[in-house]
C-alpha positions in Angstrom: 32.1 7.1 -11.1 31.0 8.8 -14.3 27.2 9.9 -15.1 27.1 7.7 -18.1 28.3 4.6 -15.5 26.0 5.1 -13.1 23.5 5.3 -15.6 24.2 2.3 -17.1 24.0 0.6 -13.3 21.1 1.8 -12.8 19.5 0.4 -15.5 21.1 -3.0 -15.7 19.4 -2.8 -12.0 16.4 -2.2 -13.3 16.3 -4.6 -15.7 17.7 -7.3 -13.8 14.7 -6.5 -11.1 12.4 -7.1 -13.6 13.5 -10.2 -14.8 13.2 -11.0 -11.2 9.5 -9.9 -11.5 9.0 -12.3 -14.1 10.4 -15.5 -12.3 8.2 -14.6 -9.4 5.1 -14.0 -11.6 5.2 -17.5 -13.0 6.5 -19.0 -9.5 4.1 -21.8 -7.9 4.3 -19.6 -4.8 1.1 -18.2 -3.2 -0.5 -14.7 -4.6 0.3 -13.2 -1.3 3.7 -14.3 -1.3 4.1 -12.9 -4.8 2.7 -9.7 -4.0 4.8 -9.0 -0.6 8.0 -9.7 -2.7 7.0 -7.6 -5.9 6.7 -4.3 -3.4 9.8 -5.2 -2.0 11.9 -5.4 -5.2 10.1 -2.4 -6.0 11.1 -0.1 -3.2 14.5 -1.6 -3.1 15.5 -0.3 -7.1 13.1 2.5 -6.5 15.2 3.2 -3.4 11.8 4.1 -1.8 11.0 4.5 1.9 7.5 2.5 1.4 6.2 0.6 -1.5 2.7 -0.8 -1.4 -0.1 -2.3 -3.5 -3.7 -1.9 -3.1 -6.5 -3.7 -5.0 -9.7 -2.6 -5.6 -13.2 -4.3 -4.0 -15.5 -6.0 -6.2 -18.0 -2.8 -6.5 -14.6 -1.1 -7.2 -15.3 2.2 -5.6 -12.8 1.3 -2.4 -9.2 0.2 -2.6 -7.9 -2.1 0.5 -4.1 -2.8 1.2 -2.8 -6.1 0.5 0.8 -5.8 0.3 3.7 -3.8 1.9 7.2 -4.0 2.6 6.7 -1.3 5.4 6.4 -3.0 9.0 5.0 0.1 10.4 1.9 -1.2 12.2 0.3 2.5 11.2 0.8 2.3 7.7 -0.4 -1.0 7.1 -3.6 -0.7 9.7 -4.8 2.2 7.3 -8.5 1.7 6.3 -9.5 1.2 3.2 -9.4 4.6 0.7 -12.3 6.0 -1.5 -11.7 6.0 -5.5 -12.8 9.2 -5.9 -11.6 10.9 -2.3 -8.0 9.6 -2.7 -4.3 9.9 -4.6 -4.7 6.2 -5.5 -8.3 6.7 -6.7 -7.0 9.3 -9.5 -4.8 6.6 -10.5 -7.5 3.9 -11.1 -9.8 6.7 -12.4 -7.9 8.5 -14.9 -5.6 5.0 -15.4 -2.6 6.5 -15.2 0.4 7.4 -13.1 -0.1 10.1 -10.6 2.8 11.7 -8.7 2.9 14.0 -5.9 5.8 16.1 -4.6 4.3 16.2 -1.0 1.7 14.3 0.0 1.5 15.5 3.7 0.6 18.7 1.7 -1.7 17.6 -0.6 -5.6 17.8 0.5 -6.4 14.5 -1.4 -4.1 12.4 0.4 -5.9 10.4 3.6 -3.5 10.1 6.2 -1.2 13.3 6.5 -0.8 12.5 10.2 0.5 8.6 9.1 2.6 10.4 6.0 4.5 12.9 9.4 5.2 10.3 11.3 6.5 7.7 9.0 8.2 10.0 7.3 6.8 10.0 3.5 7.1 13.0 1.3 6.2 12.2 -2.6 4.5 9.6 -4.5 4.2 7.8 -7.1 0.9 5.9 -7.7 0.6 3.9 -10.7 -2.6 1.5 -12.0 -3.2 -2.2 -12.0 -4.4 -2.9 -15.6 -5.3 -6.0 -17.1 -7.5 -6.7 -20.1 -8.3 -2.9 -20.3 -9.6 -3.5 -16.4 -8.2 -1.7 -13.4 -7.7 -3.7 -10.6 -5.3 -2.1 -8.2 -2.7 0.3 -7.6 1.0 -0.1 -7.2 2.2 2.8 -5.1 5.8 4.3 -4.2 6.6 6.8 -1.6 9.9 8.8 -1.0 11.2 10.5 2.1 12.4 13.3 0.9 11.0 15.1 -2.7 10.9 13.8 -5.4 10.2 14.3 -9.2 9.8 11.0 -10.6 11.4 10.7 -13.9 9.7 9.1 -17.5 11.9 6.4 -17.2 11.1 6.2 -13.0 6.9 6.0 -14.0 7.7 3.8 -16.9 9.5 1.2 -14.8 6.3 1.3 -12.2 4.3 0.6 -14.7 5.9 -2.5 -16.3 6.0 -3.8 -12.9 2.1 -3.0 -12.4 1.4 -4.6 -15.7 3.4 -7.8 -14.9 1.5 -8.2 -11.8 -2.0 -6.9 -13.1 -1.7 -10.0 -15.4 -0.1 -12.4 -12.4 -3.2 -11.5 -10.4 -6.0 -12.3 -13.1 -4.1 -15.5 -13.7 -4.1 -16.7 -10.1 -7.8 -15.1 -10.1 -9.0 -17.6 -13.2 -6.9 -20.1 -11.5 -8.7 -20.2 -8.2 -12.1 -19.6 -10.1 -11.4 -22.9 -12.4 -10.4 -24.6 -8.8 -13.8 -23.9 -7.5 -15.9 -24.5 -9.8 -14.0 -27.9 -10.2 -14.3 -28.4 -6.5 -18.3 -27.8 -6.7 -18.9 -30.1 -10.3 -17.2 -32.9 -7.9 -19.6 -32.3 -4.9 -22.2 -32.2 -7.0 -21.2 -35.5 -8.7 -20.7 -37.1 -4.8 -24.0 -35.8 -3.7 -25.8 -37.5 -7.4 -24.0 -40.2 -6.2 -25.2 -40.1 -2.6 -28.9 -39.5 -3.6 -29.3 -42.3 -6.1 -28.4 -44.7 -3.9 -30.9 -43.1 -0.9 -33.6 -43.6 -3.5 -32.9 -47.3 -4.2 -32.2 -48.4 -0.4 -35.1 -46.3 0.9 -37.6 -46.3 -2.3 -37.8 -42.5 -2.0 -37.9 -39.9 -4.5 -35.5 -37.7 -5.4 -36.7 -34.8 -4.1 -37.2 -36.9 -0.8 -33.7 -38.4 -0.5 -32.3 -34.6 -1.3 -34.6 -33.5 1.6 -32.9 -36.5 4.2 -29.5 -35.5 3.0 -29.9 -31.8 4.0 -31.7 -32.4 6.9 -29.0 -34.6 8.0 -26.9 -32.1 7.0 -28.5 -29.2 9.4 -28.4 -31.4 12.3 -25.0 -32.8 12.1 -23.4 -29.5 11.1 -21.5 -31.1 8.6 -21.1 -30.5 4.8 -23.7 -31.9 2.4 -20.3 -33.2 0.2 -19.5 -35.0 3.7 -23.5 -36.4 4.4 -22.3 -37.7 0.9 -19.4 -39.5 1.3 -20.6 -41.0 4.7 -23.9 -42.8 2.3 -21.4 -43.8 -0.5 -18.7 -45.5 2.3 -21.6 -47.0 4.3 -22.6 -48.5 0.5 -19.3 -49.8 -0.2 -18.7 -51.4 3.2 -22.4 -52.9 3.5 -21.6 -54.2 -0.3 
């Protein structure tokens, strides 16, 4: 097979695995789910020994593991790594793509003694940016060295960006869901109250106070205190 083939393989591949990236972006499937098979399209075209995606806490100084294709119960029990005391944290900090040739060489990286035994030699770390936010890092690692190419950090990087944006989505998305979730309990509880006020001629603050109280000793859910006023309404007419 010529160079100019194989070329041309390689980047039908890589295009097809990011179309791939995009049906699984706007899939209904879980974030999780989305995550685990982004990292394991991207260490399959990458032909990578581990591929793995970290996001950042919400103070944003720590990044914490949330994805892998590696079922190596060392890699994936790592702790969670520094920004600023780790090859990932140069990523998020100078937002751009960091490689190294050798990481069980290089003094910034974590775990030399996980990198030895699970084989990994370079890496390719690449940020998580959304709405001029970094929220994570996308990382790659080979097993033997590796200079990663322009078109190699490029392709990272479209796949980061894809799922930068797939997880603020689903973030906003589960943000509208609760604070839908709470305007409804609140609305139940209104509900709930109004109704202790008139049966018991209490005040409001009163008929809160009974509802929490109620609440404390039952070990149930104010929403569910609630519901069990507004049922007791409806069968007592």
């Amino acid at each position: 097979m010529t160079k100019k083939k194989k070329s041309s393989n390689s980047i039908s591949k890589e295009f097809d695995m990011l179309g791939k990236v995009s049906s699984t972006i706007v899939s209904d499937m879980y974030l999780d789910d989305i995550l685990k098979i982004i990292v394991a399209m991207t260490a399959e075209v990458m032909g990578a020994k581990i591929s793995s995606l970290m996001l950042l806490n919400e103070k944003g100084d720590e990044l914490k593991l949330v994805a892998t294709q590696s079922l190596s119960r060392e890699y994936v029990d790592k702790s969670n790594v520094k920004v600023g005391q780790s090859i990932s944290g140069r990523a998020v900090s100078e937002r751009k793509p960091i490689a190294i040739l050798n990481v069980q060489k290089d003094p910034k990286y974590m775990f030399p003694k996980v990198a030895k035994k699970e084989g990994l030699c370079s890496m390719l770390a690449v940020p998580l940016i959304v709405k001029g936010k970094v929220i994570g890092v996308l990382n790659s690692y080979t097993s033997k060295p590796h200079k990663f190419t322009d078109r190699e950090r490029n392709l990272v990087s479209a796949v980061a960006n894809q799922t930068a944006v797939a997880i603020y989505n689903k973030r906003l998305l589960e943000e509208k869901t609760a604070l839908e979730t709470k305007l409804e309990e609140r609305k139940v509880i209104e509900r709930a109250k109004g109704v202790l006020m008139k049966q018991l001629g209490v005040s409001e603050d009163e008929a809160f106070s009974r509802m929490r109280r109620k609440s404390m000793d039952s070990r149930k859910s104010m929403k569910e205190i609630a519901e069990a006023i507004l049922l007791t309404k409806e069968i007592g007419g």
